[in-house]
SEDREN-895908 format. One record per atom (N, C-alpha, C): residue in one letter; atom name; x, y, z. Coordinates in nm, 2 decimals, decimal comma. Layout:
{pt A CA {X Y Z}}
...
//
This chain:
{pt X N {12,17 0,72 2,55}}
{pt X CA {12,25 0,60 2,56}}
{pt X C {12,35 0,61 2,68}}
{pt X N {12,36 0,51 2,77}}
{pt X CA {12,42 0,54 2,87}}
{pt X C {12,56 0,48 2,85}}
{pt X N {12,71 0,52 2,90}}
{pt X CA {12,81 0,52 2,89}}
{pt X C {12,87 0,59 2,72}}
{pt X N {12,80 0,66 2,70}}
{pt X CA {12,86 0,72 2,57}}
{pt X C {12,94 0,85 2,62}}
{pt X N {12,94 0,94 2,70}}
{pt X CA {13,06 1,03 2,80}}
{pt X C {13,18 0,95 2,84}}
{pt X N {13,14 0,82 2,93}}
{pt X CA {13,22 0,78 3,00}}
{pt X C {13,31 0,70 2,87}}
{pt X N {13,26 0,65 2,75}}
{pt X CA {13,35 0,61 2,63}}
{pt X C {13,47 0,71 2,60}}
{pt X N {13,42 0,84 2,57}}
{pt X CA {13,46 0,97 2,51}}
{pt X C {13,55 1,03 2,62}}
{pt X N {13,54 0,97 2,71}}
{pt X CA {13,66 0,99 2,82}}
{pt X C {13,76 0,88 2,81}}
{pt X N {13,76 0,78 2,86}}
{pt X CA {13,83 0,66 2,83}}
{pt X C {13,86 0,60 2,77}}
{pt X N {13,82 0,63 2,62}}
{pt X CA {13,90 0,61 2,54}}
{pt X C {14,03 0,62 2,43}}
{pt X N {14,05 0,76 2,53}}
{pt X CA {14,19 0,82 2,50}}
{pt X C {14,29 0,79 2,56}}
{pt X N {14,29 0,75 2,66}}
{pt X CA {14,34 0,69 2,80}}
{pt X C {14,37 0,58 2,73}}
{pt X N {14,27 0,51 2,74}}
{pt X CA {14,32 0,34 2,70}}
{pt X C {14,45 0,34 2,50}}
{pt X N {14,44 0,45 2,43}}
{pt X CA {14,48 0,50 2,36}}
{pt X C {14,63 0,53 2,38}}
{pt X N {14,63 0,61 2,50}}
{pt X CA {14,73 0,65 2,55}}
{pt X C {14,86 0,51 2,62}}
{pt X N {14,78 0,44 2,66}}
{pt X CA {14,84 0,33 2,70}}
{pt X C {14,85 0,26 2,64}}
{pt X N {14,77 0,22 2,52}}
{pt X CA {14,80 0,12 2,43}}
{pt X C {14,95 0,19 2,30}}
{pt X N {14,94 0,31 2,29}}
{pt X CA {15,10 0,37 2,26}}
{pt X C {15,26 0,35 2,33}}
{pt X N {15,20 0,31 2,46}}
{pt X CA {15,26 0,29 2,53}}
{pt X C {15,30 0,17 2,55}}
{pt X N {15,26 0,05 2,47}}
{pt X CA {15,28 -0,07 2,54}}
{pt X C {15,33 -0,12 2,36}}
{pt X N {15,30 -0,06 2,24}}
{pt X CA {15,30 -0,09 2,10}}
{pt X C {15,42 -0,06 2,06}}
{pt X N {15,48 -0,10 1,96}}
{pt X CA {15,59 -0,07 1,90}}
{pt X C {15,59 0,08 1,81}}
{pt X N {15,67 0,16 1,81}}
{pt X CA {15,70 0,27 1,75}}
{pt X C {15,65 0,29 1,62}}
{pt X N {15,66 0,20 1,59}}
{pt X CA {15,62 0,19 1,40}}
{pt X C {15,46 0,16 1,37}}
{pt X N {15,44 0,11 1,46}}
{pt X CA {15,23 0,13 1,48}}
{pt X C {15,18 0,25 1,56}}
{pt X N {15,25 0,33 1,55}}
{pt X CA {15,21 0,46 1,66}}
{pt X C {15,08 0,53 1,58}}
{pt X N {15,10 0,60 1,48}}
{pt X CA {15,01 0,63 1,40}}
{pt X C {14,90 0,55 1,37}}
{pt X N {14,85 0,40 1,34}}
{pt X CA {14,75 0,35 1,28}}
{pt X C {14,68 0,38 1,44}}
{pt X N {14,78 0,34 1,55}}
{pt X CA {14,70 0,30 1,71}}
{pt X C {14,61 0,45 1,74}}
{pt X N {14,69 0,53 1,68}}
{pt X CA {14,66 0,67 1,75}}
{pt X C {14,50 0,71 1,67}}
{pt X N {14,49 0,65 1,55}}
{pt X CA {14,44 0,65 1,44}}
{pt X C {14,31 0,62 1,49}}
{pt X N {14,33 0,50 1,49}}
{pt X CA {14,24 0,42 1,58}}
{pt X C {14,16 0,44 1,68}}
{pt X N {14,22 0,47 1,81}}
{pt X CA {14,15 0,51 1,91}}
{pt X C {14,13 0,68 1,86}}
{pt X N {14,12 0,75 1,76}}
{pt X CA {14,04 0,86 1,78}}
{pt X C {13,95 0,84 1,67}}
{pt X N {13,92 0,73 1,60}}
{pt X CA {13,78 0,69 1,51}}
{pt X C {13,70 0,65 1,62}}
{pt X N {13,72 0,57 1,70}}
{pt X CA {13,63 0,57 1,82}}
{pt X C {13,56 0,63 1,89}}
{pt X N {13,67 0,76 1,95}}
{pt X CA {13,61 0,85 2,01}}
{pt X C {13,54 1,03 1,92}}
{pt X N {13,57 1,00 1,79}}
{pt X CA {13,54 1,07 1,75}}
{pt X C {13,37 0,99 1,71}}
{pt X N {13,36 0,84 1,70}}
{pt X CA {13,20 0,78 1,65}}
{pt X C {13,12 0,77 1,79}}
{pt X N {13,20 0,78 1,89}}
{pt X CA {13,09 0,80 2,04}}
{pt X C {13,06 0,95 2,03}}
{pt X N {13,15 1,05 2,01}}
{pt X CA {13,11 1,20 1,98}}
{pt X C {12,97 1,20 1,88}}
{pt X N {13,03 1,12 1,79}}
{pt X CA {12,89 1,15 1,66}}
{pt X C {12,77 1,09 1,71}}
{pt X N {12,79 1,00 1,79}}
{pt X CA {12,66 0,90 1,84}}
{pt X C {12,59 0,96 1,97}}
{pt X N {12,70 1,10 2,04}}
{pt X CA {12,63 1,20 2,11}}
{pt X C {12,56 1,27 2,04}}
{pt X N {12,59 1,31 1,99}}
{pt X CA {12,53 1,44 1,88}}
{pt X C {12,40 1,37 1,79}}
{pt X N {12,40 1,25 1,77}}
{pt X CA {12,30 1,20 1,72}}
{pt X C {12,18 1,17 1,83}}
{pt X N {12,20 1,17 1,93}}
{pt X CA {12,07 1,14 2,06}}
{pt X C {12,10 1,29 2,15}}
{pt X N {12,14 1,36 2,13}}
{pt X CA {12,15 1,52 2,18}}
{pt X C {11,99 1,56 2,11}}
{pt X N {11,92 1,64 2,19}}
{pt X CA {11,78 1,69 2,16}}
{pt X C {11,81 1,78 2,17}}
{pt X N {11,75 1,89 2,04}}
{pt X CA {11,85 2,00 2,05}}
{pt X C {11,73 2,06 2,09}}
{pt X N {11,57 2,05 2,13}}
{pt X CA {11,48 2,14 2,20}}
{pt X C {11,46 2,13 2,33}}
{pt X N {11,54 2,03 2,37}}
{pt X CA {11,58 2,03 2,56}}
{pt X C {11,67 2,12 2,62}}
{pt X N {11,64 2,20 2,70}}
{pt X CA {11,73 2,29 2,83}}
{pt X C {11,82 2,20 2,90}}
{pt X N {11,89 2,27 2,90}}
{pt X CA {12,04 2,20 3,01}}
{pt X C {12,12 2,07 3,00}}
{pt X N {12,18 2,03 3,04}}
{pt X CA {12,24 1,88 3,03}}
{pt X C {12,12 1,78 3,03}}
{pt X N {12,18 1,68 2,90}}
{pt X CA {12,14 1,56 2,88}}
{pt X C {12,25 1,44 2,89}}
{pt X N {12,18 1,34 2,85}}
{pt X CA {12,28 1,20 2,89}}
{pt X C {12,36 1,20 3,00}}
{pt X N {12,29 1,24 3,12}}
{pt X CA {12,33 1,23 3,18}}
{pt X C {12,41 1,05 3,29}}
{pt X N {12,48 1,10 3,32}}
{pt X CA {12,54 0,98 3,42}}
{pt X C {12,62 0,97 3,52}}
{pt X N {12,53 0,89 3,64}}
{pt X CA {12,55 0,91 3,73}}
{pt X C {12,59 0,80 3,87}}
{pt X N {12,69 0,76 3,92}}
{pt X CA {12,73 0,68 3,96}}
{pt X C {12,81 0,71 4,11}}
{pt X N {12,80 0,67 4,20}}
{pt X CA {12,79 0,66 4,31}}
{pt X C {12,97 0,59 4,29}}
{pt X N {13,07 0,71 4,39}}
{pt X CA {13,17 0,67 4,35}}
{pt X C {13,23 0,63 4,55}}
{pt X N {13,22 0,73 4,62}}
{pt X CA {13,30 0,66 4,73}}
{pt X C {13,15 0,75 4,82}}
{pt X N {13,11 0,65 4,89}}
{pt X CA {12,96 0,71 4,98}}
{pt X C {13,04 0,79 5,09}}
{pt X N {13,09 0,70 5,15}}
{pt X CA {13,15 0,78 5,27}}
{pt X C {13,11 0,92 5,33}}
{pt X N {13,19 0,98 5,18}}
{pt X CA {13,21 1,13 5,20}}
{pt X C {13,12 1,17 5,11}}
{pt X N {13,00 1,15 5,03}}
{pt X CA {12,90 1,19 4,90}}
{pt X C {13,00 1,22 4,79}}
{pt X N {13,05 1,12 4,77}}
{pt X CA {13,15 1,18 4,62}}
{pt X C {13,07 1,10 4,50}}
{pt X N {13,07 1,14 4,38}}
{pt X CA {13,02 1,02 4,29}}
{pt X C {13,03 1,11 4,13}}
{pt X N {13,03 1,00 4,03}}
{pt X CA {13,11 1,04 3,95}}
{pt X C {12,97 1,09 3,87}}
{pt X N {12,98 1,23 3,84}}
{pt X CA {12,83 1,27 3,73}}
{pt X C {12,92 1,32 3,65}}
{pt X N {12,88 1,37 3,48}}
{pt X CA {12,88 1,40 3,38}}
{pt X C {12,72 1,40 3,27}}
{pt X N {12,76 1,52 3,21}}
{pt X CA {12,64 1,52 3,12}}
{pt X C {12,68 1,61 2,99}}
{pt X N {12,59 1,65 2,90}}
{pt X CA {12,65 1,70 2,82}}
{pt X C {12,56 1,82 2,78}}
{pt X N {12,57 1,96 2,75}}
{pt X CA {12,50 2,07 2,71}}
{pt X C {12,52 2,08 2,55}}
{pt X N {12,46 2,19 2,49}}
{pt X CA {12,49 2,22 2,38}}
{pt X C {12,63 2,26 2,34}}
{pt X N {12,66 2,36 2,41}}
{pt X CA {12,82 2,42 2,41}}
{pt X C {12,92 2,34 2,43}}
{pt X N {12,90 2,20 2,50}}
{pt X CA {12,98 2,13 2,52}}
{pt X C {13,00 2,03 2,44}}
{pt X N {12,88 1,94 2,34}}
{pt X CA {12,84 1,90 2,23}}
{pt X C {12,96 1,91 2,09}}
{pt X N {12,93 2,07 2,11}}
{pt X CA {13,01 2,12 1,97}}
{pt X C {13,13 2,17 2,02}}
{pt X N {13,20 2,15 2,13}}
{pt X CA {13,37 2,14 2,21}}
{pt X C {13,40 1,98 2,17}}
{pt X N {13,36 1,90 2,20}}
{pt X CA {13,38 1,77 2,19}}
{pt X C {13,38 1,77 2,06}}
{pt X N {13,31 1,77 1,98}}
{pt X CA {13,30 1,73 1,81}}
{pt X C {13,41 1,83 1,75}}
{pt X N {13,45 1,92 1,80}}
{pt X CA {13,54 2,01 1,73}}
{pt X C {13,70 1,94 1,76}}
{pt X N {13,69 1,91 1,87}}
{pt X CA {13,83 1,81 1,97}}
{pt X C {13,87 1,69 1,89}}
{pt X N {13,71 1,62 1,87}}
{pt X CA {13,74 1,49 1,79}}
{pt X C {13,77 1,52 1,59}}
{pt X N {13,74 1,60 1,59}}
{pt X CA {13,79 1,65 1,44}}
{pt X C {13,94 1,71 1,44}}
{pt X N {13,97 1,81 1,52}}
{pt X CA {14,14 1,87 1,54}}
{pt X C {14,21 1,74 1,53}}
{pt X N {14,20 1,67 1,61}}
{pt X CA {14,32 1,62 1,70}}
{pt X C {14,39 1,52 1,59}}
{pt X N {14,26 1,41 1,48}}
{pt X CA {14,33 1,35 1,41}}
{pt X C {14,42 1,42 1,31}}
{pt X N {14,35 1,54 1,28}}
{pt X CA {14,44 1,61 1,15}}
{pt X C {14,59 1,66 1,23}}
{pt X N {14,59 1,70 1,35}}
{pt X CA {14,70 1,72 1,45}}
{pt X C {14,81 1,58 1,42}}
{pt X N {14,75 1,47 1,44}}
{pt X CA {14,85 1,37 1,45}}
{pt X C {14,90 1,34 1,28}}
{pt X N {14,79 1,36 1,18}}
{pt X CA {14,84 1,32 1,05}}
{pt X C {14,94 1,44 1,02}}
{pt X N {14,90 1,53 1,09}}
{pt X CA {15,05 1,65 1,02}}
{pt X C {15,21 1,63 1,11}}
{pt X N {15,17 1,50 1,19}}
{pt X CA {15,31 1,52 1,26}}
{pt X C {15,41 1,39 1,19}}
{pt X N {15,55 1,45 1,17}}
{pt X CA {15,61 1,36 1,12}}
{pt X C {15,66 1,22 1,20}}
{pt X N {15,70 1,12 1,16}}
{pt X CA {15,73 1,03 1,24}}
{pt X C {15,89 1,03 1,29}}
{pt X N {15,89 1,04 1,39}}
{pt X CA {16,05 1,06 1,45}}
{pt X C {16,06 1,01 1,63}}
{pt X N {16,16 1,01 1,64}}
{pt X CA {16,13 0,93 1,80}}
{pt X C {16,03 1,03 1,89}}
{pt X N {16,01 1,14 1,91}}
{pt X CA {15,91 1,23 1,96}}
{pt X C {15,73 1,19 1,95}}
{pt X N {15,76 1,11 1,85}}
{pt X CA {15,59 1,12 1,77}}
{pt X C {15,52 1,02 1,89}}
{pt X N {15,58 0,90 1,94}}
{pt X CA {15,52 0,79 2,04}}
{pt X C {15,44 0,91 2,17}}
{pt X N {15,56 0,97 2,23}}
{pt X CA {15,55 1,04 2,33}}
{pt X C {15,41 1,21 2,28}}
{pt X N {15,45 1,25 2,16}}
{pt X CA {15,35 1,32 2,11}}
{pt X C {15,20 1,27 2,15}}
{pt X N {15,18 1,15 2,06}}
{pt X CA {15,06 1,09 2,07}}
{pt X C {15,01 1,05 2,20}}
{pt X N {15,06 1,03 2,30}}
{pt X CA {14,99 0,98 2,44}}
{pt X C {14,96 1,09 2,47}}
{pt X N {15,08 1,22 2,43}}
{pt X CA {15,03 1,37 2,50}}
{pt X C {14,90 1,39 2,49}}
{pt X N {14,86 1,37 2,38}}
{pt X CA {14,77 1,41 2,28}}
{pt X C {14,67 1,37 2,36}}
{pt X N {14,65 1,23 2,37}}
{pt X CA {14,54 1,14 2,42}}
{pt X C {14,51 1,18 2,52}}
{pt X N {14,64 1,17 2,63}}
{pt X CA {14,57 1,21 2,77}}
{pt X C {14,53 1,38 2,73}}
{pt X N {14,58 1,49 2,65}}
{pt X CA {14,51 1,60 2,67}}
{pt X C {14,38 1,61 2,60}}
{pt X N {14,32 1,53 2,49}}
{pt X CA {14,26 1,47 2,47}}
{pt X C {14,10 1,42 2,56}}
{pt X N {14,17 1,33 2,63}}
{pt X CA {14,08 1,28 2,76}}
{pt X C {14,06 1,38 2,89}}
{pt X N {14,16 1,50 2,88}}
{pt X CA {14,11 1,61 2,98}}
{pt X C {14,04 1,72 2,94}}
{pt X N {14,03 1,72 2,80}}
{pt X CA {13,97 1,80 2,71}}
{pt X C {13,79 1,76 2,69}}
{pt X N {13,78 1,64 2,67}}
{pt X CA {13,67 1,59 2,70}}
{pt X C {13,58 1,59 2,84}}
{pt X N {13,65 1,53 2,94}}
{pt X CA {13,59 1,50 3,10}}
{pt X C {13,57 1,65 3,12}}
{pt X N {13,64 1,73 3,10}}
{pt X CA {13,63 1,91 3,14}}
{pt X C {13,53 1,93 3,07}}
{pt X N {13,47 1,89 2,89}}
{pt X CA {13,36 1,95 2,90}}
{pt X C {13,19 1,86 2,92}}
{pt X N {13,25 1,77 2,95}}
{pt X CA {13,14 1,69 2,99}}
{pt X C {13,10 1,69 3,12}}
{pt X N {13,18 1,76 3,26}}
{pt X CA {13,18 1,71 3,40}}
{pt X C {13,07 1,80 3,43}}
{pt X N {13,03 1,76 3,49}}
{pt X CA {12,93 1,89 3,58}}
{pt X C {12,90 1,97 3,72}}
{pt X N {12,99 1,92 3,81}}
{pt X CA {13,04 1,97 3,93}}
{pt X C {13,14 1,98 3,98}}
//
């Protein structure tokens, strides 16, 4: 399925900013939220992941600035598979153990964007 990386990337981000734009007191359901998401594009990797294929699958590949041959690829390997699904399982129990206090808004975007660099790192491929 194509854009299921580029979800599991971006939608921690959008996560992140939507903490950012929400009131303090929905910090937790929002955060909640955007990691049932990215943790059901994780599962929906793992569900079209072929585990008798060599090397990156689902791959995607997009033509980002010609100019200079830049362009945006990602794919996903076995080892990277079970990084991601391990990421999307931590991080909610990470946010339900934190208490709610003025830190927790600023916590949670941390989260997201390290989140979202946690994922692109193991999905990128060059």
């Amino acid at each position: 399925m194509v854009g299921l990386i580029s979800a599991i990337i971006i939608a921690p981000l959008v996560g992140a900013l939507a903490l950012f734009t929400a009131p303090a007191r929905n910090a937790r359901p929002i955060a909640l939220l955007f990691n049932v998401l990215a943790a059901f594009d994780a599962l929906m990797l793992w569900k079209h992941f072929d585990t008798r294929a060599f090397g990156f699958q689902l791959i995607e590949r997009h033509t980002w600035i010609p100019a200079i041959g830049a362009e945006y690829l990602v794919g996903i390997d076995g080892l990277s598979l079970l990084l991601v699904l391990l990421t999307s399982v931590i991080i909610p129990f990470a946010f339900l153990a934190q208490k709610m206090d003025r830190g927790f808004c600023a916590l949670r975007s941390t989260a997201h964007s390290r989140r979202r660099t946690l994922s692109s790192g193991f999905c990128s491929m060059k």
